[in-house]
C-alpha positions in Angstrom: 20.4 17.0 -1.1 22.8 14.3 -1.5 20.3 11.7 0.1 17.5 12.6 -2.2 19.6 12.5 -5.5 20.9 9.0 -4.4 17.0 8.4 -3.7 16.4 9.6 -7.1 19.1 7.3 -9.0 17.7 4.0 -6.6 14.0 4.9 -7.7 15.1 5.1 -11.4 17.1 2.1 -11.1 14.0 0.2 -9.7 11.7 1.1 -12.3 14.1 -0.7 -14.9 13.7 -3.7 -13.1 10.1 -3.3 -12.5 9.6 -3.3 -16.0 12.1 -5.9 -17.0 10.4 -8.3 -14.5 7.0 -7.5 -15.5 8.0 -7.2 -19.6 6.6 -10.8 -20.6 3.1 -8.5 -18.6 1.7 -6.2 -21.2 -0.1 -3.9 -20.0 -3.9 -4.5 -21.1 -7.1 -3.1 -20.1 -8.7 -3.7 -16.4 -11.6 -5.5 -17.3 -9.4 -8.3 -19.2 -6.4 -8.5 -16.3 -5.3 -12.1 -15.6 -5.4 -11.4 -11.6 -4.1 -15.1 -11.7 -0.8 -13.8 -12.5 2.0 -14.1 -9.7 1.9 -9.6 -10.0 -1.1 -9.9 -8.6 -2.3 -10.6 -4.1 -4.5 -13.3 -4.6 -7.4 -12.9 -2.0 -10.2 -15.4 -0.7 -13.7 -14.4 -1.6 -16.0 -12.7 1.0 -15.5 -10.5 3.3 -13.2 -11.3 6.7 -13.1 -9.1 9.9 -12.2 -5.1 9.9 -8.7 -4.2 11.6 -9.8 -2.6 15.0 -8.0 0.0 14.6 -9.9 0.6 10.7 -12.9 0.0 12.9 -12.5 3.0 15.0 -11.6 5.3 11.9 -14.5 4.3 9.9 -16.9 5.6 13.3 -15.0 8.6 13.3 -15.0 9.2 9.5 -17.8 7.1 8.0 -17.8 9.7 4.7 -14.1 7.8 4.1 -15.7 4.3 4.3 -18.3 3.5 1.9 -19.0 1.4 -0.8 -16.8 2.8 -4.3 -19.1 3.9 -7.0 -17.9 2.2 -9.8 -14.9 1.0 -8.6 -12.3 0.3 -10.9 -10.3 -2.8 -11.1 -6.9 -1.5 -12.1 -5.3 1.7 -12.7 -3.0 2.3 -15.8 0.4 2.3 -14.9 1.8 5.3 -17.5 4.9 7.4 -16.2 3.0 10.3 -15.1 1.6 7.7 -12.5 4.6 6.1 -11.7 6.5 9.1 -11.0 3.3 10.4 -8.7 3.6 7.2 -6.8 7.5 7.6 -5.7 7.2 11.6 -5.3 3.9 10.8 -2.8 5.6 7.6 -1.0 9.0 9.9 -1.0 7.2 13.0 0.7 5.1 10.9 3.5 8.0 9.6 4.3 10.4 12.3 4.4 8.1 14.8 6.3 6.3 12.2 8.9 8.5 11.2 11.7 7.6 7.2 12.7 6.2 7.3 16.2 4.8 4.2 17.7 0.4 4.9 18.2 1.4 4.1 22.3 3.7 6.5 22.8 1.9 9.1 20.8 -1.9 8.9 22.1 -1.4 6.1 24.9 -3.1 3.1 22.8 -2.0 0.5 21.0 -3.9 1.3 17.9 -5.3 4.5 16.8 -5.3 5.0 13.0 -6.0 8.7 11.8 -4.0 11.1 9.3 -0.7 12.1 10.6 0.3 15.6 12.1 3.7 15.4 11.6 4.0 11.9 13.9 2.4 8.6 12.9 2.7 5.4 13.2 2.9 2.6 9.8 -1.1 3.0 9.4 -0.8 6.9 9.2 1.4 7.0 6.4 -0.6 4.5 4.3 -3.9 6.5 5.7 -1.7 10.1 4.3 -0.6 8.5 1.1 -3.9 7.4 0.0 -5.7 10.4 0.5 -2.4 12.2 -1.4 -3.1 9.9 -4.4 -7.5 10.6 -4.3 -6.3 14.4 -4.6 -4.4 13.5 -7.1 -7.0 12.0 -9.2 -6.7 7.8 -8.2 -9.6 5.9 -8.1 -9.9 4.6 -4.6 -10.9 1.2 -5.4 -7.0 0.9 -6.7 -5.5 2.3 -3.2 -5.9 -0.7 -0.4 -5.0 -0.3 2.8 -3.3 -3.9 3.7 -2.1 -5.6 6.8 1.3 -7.8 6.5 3.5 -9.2 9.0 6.9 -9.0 9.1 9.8 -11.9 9.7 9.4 -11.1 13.2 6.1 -11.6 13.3 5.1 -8.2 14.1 2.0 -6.6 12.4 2.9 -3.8 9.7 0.8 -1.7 7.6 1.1 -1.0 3.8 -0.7 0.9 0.8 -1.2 -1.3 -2.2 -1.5 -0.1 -5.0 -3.6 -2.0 -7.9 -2.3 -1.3 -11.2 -2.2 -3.1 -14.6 1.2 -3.9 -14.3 0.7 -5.6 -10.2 -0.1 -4.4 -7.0 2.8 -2.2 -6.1 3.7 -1.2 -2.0 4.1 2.2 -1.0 5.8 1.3 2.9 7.2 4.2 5.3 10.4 1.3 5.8 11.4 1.3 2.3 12.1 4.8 -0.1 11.5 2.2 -3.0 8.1 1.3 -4.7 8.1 -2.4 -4.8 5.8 -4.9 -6.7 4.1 -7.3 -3.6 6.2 -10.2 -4.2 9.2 -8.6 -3.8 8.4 -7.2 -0.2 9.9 -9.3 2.9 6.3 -9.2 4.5 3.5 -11.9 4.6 0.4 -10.4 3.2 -2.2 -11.0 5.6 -5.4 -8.8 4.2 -7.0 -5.6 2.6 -9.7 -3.2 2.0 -12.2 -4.9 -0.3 -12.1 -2.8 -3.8 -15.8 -2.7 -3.9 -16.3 -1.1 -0.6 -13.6 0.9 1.7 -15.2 0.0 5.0 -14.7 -3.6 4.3 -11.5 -6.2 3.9 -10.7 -9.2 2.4 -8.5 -12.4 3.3 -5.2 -12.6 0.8 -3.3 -15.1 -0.3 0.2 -15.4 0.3 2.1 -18.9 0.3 5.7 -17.5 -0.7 8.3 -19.0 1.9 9.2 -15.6 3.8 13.1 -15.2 4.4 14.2 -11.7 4.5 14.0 -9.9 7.9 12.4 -6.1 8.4 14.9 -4.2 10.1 13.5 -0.7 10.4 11.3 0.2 12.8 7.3 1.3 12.1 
């Protein structure tokens, strides 16, 4: 109980400084967002090569990897939303337990929805669907690849709103806007189309080391 209410007080906390960073941001509607601004991924046009292991989910579940009918460029970010976003990122990674894909099914990758054990790509996989039920437009939930300090490969959600493109991560309780993440961000789901990815952008100078483990 106590670790939840500290949770609680660091989420609350964050979001002041969300929006004090973001302040000189108004919020404005999708179709006119400056996706210029440093809140924002950049990412290179065209499409770039699937993650394998996106590959293999998108055989075994095409129905979750089609084009988005009128995909949406940005979701508003209201409270109702915000709070949604920490309660889903707080309860995927409160009742998954981390498990690394080759000691659980004996491969190095193998992305599908968690049963209790998954490894960084089953929590983003569990937290998107979370946020469709709960009424997102899938064009603003993107699967993304980063890597760490180390160099090690890492999965995220992004999350595409008017105020940025916010993180939902299994190694941090907090929901962080991209550029304050210690990860390189390497790609993503297109927004157009959930079985395809895109190249991002990301020239920041990387100095902060992931400790915790997938």
């Amino acid at each position: 109980m106590r670790e939840t209410t500290t949770m609680s007080i660091a989420a609350k906390a964050f979001k002041t400084v969300l929006i004090a960073a973001l302040a000189a941001f108004s919020a404005m509607p999708a179709a006119a967002l400056d996706l210029t601004n440093v809140a924002f991924v950049r990412v290179v046009s065209g499409n770039t090569s699937i993650p394998v292991g996106h590959a293999e989910f998108c055989k075994a579940r095409p129905a979750e990897c089609q084009a988005n009918a009128d995909p949406l460029l940005a979701v508003t970010l209201d409270e109702d939303r915000w709070n949604q976003l920490l309660d889903i990122n707080a309860h995927v990674n409160g009742t998954v337990v981390p498990v690394s894909d080759s000691d659980l099914y004996g491969v190095e990758e193998f992305w599908t929805y968690p049963n209790g054990y998954g490894d960084c790509e089953d929590f983003v996989l569990a937290k998107r669907r979370a946020l469709i039920e709960a009424g997102w437009p899938a064009s603003t939930l993107l699967m993304a690849v980063v890597r760490e300090a180390n160099g090690d490969g890492h999965a995220v959600l992004l999350v595409r709103t008017d105020r940025g493109d916010l993180v939902l991560d299994n190694q941090d309780g907090l929901v962080r806007i991209w550029n304050e993440t210690p990860y390189q961000f390497v790609k993503r789901q297109d927004q157009a189309h959930a079985g395809r990815w895109v190249d991002m952008i990301d020239d920041r100078a990387i100095t902060v080391a992931a400790t915790a483990s997938h």
